[in-house]
C-alpha positions as CSV (number, residue, x, y, z in Angstrom):
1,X,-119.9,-101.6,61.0
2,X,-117.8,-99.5,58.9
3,X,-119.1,-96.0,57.8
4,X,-116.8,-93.4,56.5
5,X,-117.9,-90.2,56.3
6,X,-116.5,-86.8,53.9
7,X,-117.5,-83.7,52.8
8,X,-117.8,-83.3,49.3
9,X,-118.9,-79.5,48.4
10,X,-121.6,-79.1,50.5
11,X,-122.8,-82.4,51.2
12,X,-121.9,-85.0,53.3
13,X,-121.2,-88.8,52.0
14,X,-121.3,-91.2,54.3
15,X,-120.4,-94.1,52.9
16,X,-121.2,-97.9,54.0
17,X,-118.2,-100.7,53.5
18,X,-119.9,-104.1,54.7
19,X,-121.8,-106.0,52.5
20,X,-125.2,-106.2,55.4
21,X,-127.2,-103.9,56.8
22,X,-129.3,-106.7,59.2
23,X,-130.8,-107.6,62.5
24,X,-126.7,-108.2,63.9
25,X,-125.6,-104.6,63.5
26,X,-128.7,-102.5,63.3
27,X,-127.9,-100.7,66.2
28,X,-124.6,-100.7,65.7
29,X,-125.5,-99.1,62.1
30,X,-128.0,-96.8,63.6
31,X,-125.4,-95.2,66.4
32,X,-122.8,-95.4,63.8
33,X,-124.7,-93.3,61.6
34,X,-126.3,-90.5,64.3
35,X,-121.8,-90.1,65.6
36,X,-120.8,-90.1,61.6
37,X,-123.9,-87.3,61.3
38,X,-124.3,-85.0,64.2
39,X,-123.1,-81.6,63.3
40,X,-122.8,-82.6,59.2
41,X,-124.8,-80.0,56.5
42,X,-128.1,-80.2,55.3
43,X,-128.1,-83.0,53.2
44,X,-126.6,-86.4,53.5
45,X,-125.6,-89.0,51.0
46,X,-125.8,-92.2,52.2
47,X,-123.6,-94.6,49.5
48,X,-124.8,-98.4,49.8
49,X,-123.1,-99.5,46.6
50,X,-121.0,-101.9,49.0
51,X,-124.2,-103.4,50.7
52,X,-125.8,-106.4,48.9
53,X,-128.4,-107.4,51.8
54,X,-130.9,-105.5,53.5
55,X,-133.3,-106.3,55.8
56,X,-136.3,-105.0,57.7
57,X,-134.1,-104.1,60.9
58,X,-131.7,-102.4,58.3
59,X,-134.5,-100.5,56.5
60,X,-135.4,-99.5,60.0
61,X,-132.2,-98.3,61.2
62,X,-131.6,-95.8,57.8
63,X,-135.0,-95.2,58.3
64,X,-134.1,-94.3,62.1
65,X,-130.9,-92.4,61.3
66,X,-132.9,-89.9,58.9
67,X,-135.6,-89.2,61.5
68,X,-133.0,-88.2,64.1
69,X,-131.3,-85.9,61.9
70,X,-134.4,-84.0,61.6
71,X,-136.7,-82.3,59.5
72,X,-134.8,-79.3,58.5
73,X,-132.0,-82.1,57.2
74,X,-132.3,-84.4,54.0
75,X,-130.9,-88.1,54.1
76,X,-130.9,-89.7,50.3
77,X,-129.9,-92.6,49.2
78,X,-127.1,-93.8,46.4
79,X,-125.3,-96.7,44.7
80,X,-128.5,-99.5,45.8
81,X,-127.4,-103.1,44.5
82,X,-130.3,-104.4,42.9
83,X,-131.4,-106.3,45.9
84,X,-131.1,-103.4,47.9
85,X,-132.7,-101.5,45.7
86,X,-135.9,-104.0,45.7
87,X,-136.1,-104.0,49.5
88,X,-137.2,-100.0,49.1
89,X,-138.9,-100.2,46.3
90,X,-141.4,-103.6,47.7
91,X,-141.8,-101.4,51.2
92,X,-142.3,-98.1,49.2
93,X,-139.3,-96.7,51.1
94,X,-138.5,-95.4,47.7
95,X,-140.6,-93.0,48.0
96,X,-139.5,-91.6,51.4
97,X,-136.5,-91.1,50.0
98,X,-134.5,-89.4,47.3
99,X,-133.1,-92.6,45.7
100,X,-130.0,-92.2,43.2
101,X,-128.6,-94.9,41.2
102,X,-124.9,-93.3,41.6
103,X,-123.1,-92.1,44.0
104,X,-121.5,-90.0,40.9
105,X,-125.5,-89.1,40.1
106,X,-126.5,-87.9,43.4
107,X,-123.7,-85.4,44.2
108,X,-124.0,-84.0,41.0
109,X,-128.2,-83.5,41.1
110,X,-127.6,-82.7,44.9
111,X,-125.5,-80.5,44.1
112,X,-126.9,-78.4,41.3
């Protein structure tokens, strides 16, 4: 699993490059994730404009990852493919999370 993770004024952007967030590296995702994000600022960015398939172990792990940074932290969501993007919006998860249709978009509402 490849995450890659920067600051960017005062968020953090953690940014997926494989093209599956699945049942094979769920875990691997989700401990990925909690190393790329312990310590980071208040709100993260996570960019999935490189993932094209999602499923429901994937939409547990991000769903995981946010609930161990905590309550006092903010985990949203950028760059969804459109079948990505239909995954959250057909479980609701949409509305657990800020969803941004750009990575450009988020850091610039985020940030604001």
């Amino acid at each position: 699993m490849d995450l890659r993770s920067r600051s960017e004024n005062n968020l953090q952007v953690v940014s997926v490059h494989d093209p599956r967030i699945d049942a094979a590296v769920a875990i691997e995702f989700k401990d990925a994730m909690r190393a790329s994000t312990d310590g980071g600022g208040d709100t993260v960015v996570l960019d999935l404009s490189e993932v094209q398939f999602i499923d429901s172990s994937g939409l547990g792990a991000i769903v995981a990852a946010m609930k161990h940074m905590g309550q006092s932290r903010t985990l949203a969501l950028a760059g969804l493919t459109p079948t990505v993007d239909k995954v959250f919006r057909l479980t609701r998860m949409d509305s657990v999370f800020s969803v941004f249709p750009t990575l450009d978009g988020a850091l610039e509402e985020l940030n604001s």
